[in-house]
N, C-alpha and C positions, 0 to 999 in steps of 0.2 A: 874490470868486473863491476858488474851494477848491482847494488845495495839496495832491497825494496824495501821501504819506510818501516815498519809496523803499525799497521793502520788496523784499529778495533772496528768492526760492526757497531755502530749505535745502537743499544734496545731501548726502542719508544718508551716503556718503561722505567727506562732508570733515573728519571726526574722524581720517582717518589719512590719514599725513603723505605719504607716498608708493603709487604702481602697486605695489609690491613687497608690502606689507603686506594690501591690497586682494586679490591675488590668494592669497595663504596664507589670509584667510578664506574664499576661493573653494574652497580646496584641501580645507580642513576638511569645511568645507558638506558638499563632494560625496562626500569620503570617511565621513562620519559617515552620511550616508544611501547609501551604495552598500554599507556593511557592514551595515545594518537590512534594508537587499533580501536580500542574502543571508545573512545569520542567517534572514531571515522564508523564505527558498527551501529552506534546507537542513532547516529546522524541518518545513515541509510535505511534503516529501519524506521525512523520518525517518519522521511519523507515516502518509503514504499508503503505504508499500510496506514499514516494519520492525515499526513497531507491532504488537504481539498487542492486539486488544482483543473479544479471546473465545477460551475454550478448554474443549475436551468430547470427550467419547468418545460415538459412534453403533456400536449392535450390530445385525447385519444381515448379511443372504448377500451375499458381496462376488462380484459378476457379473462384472466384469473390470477388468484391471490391464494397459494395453498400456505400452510403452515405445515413446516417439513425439517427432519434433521434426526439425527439418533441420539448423538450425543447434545450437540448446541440446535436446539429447535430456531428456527428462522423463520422469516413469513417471505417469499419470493413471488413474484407477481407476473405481469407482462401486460403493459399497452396498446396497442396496434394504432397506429393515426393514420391519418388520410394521406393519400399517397403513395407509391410503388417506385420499386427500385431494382437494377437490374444484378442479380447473382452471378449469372454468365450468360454466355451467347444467348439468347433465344430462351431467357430463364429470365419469369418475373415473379415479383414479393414483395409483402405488403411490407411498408415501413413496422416496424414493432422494436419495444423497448424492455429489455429484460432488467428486474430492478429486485432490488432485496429491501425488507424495511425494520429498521430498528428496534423503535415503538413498538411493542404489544400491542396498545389502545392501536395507535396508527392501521397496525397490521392486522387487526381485528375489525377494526370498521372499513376496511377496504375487503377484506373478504366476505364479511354478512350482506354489507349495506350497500356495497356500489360494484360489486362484481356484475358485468355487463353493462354497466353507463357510462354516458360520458367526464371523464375527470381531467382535471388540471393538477399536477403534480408535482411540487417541487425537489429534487435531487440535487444530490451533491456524487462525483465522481474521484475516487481514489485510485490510486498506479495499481495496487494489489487487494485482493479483495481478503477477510479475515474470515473464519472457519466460525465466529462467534457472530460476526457481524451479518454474513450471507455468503452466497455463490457469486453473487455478481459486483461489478466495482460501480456502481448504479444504486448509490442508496438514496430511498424516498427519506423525506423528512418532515413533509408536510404535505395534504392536499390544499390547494390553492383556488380553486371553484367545481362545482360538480352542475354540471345540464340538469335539467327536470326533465 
């Protein structure tokens, strides 16, 4: 007749001595991973809406500059440069640069004073555009020469 040992189940557990101890590693766990969530949140966050990761100047007759928004007023523009580019088949259009501007001053002397001439522009490009910053991920930041 065979005799089976009496063999316990191990509970991962029972290394500590008490409920009190058990739950401080509960406490850690949870706080060691709810601080990786949000390091990993704020990281995604920096890089989708602070992040520059492109910066240029476009030269072109700047068509209009309105000042628009309900809640966060913005100045939003558009370039056009010289040049065409193809949409689809048998379908042509002009190069043009949709751009949002920070600056107040900026965004006010591109709409009084150079709306219809030629400008030099410099822009910075972000992954996501912010509701306070503009419409577009195309912000001006400086002009850089303007035609007579």
């Amino acid at each position: 007749m065979y005799i089976r040992p009496n063999i316990q189940k191990k509970n991962v557990f029972l290394q500590f001595e008490n409920q009190k101890q058990i739950n401080m590693v509960k406490a850690k766990v949870i706080s060691i991973v709810s601080l990786i969530l949000v390091l990993g949140l704020a990281a995604w966050f920096y890089f989708s809406f602070y992040f520059v990761h492109k910066e240029g100047a476009e030269y072109g007759n700047l068509t209009y500059c309105d000042y628009k928004g309900i809640v966060f007023k913005t100045y939003e523009g558009r370039i056009i440069t010289s040049g065409i580019k193809s949409v689809g088949e048998g379908q042509v259009q002009s190069n043009e640069l949709l751009f949002s501007v920070e600056d107040p001053v900026l965004g006010d002397s591109l709409m009084n004073h150079l709306t219809g001439k030629n400008v030099r522009l410099h822009y910075k490009v972000y992954f996501h555009p912010l509701i306070w910053r503009g419409e577009s991920r195309y912000v001006v930041d400086k002009i850089v020469a303007v035609d007579k």
